[in-house]
C-alpha positions, 0 to 999 in steps of 0.5 A: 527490485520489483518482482518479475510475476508482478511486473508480468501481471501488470502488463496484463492491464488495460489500464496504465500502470507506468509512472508518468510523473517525475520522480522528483514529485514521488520522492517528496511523497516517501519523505513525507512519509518517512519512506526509503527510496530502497523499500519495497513501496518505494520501487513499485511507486517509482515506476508504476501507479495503481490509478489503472489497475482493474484488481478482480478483488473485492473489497478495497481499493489501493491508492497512488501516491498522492493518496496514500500521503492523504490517507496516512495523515487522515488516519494518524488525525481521526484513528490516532494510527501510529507513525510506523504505519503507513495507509495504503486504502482510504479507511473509507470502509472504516478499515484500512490496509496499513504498512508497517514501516518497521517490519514491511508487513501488511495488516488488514484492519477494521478500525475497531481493531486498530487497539489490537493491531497496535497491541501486537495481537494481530497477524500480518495479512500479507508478508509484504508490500509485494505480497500485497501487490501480487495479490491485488492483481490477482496472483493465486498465492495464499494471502 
């Protein structure tokens, strides 16, 4: 279940958040990526989108659905990324924030760091895919 501070933080944008594609299509999408429907990534995408979001952070910008599919396979193909994880910005910036499918966890990595991340020498950025979209919007607990 989607959080209540996120959902209140996206009725805060200008922009649309709401999906308006049926959720046939985003279902193909999580299985492409090996995604349960139940994940936390699965129930913000099943009714919202991120294309609308206006995030007062800097830095890198998160994609929609369609995107992330594109991301990951790049990822996997150029950066060797692992299967477990899951690229939710585009690595244009040479880094990317990657989902770990395992544990839920969120890192914040450089590609020159991705040997690391797969050593298990890097911590988590954020706790979760929530923690993450909390944060994007612009909520005030400590990423």
């Amino acid at each position: 279940m989607i959080p209540i501070e996120i959902i209140q933080l996206l009725d805060r944008q200008k922009g649309e958040t709401h999906r308006t594609q049926p959720l046939e299509h985003i279902r193909e999408k999580f299985g492409l990526l090996g995604l349960s429907e139940e994940s936390p990534l699965a129930q913000f995408f099943s009714q919202h989108k991120v294309g609308g979001i206006l995030s007062p952070r800097r830095g890198d910008t998160l994609l929609d659905m369609d995107s992330i599919v594109d991301a990951t396979s790049f990822g996997r193909e150029v950066y060797e990324i692992q299967e477990h994880y899951i690229c939710l910005t585009s690595g244009e910036g040479e880094g990317f924030y990657l989902l770990d499918k395992r544990t839920g966890e969120v890192f914040d990595a450089d590609v020159a760091q991705l040997d690391d991340l797969e050593a298990g020498k890097m911590k988590p950025r954020w706790s979760d895919f929530f923690d993450l979209i909390y944060w994007y919007l612009g909520g005030d607990h400590p990423s």
